[in-house]
N, C-alpha and C positions, 0 to 999 in steps of 0.2 A: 122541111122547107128551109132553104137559107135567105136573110132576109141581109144587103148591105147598106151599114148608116155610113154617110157621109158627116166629117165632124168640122165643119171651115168657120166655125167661130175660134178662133185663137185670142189669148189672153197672157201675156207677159210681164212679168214681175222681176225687175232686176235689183239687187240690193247694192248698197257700197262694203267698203272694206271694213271687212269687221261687225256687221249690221246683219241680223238675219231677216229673211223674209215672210210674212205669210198672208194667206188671202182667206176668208172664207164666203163662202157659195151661197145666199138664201134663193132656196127652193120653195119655201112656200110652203111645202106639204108637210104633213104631220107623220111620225113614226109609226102611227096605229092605219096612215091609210097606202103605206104604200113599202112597197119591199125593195129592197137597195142590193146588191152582189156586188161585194168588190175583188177584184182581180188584181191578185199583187206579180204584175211584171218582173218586179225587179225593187231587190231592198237589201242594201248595204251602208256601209257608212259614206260613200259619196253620192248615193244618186236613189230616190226613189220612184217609182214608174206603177202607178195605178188607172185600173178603168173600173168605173162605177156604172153599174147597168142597173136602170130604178123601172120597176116594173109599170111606168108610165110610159117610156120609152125614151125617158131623158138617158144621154148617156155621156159621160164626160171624163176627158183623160185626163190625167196630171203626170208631169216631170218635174221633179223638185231637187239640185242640186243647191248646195251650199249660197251661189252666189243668184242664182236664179229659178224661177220657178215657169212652167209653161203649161196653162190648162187649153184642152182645149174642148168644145161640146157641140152638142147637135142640134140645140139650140141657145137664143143670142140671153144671153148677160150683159147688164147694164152696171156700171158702179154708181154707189147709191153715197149719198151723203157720209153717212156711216163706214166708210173704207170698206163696205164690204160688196160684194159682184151679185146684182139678182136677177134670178131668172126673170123674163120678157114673157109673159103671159100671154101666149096666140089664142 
């Protein structure tokens, strides 16, 4: 069976000169309840390109060069007080 996910949540991170970026993701779930597969697209020294496929059915991209970062997922993230983006609990 092929199953296709649409991912139209986008999320952009731009740094200035000389400043690096980073963001992190609270998911909520715990290590012991749920299994994560990451796909590494593409990793070099300018540009990294991952999909995380979490056996919940969350799944979320990331592009990370130097001066910017672009995630994007299949469902919505909020940023939270704390600088960090969290999953939107349907």
């Amino acid at each position: 069976m092929f199953s296709h996910v649409e991912l139209p949540y986008e999320y952009t991170l731009k740094s200035l000169p000389g400043v690096s970026v980073s963001q992190n993701m609270v998911t909520g779930y715990s290590k012991e309840d749920v299994n994560v597969t990451d796909y590494v697209l593409s990793k070099n020294a300018t540009i990294t390109e991952n999909f995380f496929v979490y056996s919940t059915g969350l799944v979320i991209y990331v592009k990370a060069t130097a001066n910017q970062s672009v995630i994007k997922s299949n469902r919505k993230f909020i940023a939270g007080n704390d600088g960090n983006l969290h999953l939107v609990d349907d």
